[in-house]
N, C-alpha and C positions, 0 to 999 in steps of 0.2 A: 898495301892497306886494304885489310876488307872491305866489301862491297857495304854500304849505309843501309839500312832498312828501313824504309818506308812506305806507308800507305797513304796514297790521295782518292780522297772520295769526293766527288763536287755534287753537288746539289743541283735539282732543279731548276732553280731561279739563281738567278744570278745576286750577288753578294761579297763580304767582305771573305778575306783568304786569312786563316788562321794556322799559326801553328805548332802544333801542342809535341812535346820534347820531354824524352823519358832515357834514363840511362848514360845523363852526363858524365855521372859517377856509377863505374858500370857492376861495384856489389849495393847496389839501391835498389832494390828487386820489385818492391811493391808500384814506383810506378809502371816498370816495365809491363809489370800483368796489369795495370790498371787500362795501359792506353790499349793491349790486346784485345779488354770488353770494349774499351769505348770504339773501338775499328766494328766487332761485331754485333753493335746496339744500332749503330749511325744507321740513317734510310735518305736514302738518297733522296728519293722522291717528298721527301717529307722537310727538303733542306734548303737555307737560302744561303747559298755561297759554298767554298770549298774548305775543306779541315785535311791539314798536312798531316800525316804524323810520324815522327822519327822514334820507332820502337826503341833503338837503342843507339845513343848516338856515337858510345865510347864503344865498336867492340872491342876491342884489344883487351880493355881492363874488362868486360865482361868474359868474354872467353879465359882470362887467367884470371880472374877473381881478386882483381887490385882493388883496394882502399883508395879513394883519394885519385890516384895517380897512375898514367899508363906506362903500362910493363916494359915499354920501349924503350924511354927517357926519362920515366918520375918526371912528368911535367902534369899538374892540373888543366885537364880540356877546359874546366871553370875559372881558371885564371889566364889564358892565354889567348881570348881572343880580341880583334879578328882573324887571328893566325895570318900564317904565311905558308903560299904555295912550295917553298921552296927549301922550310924549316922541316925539325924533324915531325915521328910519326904522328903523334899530338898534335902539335902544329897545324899541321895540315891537315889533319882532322875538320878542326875549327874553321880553317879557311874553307874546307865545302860546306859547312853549317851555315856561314855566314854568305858565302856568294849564292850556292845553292839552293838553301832554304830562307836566311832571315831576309834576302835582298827580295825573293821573290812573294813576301808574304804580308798583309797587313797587321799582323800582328802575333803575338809570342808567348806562349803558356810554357813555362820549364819547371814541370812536373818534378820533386825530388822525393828525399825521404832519408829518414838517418841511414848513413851508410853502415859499412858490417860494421864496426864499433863502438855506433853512436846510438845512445837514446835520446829522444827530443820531444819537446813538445810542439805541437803543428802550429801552422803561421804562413800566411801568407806573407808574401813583399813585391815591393815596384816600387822604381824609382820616383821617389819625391819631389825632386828637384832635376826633371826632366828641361833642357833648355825652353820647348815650347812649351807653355804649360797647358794646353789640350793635353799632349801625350800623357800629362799627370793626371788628370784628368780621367781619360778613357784609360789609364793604366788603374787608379783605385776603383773606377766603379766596377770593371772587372773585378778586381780582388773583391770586392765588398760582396759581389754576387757569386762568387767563390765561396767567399764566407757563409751566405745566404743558406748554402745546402747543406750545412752540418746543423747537427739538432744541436735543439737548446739546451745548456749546462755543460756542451765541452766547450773545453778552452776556448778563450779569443781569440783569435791571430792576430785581429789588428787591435789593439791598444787605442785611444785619441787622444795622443798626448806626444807633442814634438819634444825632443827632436827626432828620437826613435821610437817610433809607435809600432815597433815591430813591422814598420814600412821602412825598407833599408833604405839609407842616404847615402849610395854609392855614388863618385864624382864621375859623372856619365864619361865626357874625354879625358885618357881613350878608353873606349871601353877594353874591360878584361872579364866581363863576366855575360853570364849568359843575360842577365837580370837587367842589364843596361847594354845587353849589344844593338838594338836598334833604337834607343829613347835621343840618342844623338840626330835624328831624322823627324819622322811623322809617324813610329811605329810603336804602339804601348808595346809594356812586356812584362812580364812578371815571372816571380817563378814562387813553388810554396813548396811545404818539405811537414813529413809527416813520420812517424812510425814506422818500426818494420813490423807490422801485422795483416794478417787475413782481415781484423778490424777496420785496420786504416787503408786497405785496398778499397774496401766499400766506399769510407769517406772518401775516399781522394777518386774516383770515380765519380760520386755524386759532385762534389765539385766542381770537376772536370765539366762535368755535362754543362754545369750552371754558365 
């Protein structure tokens, strides 16, 4: 298994640990270069707490250029977790996603974006029906402040209107997805998905930052 790529930058003062996830799906290009800026904008000195971030969490499907699914086994890294140490390559992908990043972090931004042969319209999500509902909680006002950074007159992401307000109502246990892999605990998470443009690398950077 390739080595994971990651950058930790921790701040000055101490603070919440975040962490921001690009390249689940590893032809989704535009978050990959999003979180590249947001590695080279951050200031340490200027920060409170630490920002993880996994440039690219699927290589396998990056490096061969998979839709959907790793080149190994056709298994979705996005449907298989928390993985297993002991399953195939995907698999066990997941399991260092999830012991090594989501156990160790307070919370979980998974950055996406239509893959190579989707068009979509942008949207955040986060679990609605998180068992504690703080996590729902600190999971929408993230999104909302997500939301916050895109100008006025594009799309909404979120809708206000249940059951599906473009805020997914995935059944958290067990988790299988990125978007609910820690809301079964004390951890919000979300994840939002955008375009494949130089456009929407902007927005989804501003975003990001929010």
């Amino acid at each position: 298994m390739p080595p994971l790529p990651v950058t930790v930058i921790r701040g000055a003062k101490p603070g919440p640990v975040v962490a921001l996830m690009a390249g689940i799906h590893g032809a989704e290009y535009v978050p990959i270069l999003t979180l590249q800026r947001i590695a080279a904008k951050l200031q340490p000195e200027a920060m409170r707490g630490t920002v993880v971030i996994v440039h690219i969490a699927n290589v396998p499907s990056f490096q061969r250029r998979t839709v959907y699914y790793g080149p190994d086994d056709w298994k979705n890294l996005n449907r298989v977790l928390p993985g297993n140490a002991s399953g195939t390559p995907t698999e066990r992908i997941a399991h260092v996603l999830t012991h090594e990043i989501f156990d160790r972090v307070d919370a979980v931004v998974d950055v996406h974006c239509g893959d190579g042969n989707e068009a979509l319209s942008p949207y955040v999500a986060f679990i609605a029906n998180a068992p504690d509902p703080n996590v729902t909680a600190r999971s929408r006002a993230m999104a909302m402040a997500a939301l916050g950074a895109r100008k006025t007159g594009e799309r909404s992401a979120v809708e206000h209107r249940a059951p599906m307000t473009r805020v997914c109502r995935h059944s958290p246990p067990p988790s299988r997805y990125s978007s609910n892999a820690r809301t079964g605990d004390d951890r919000p998470s979300q994840s939002w998905k955008q375009a494949q443009s130089r456009r929407w690398a902007q927005a989804s950077e501003r975003g990001t930052f929010r």
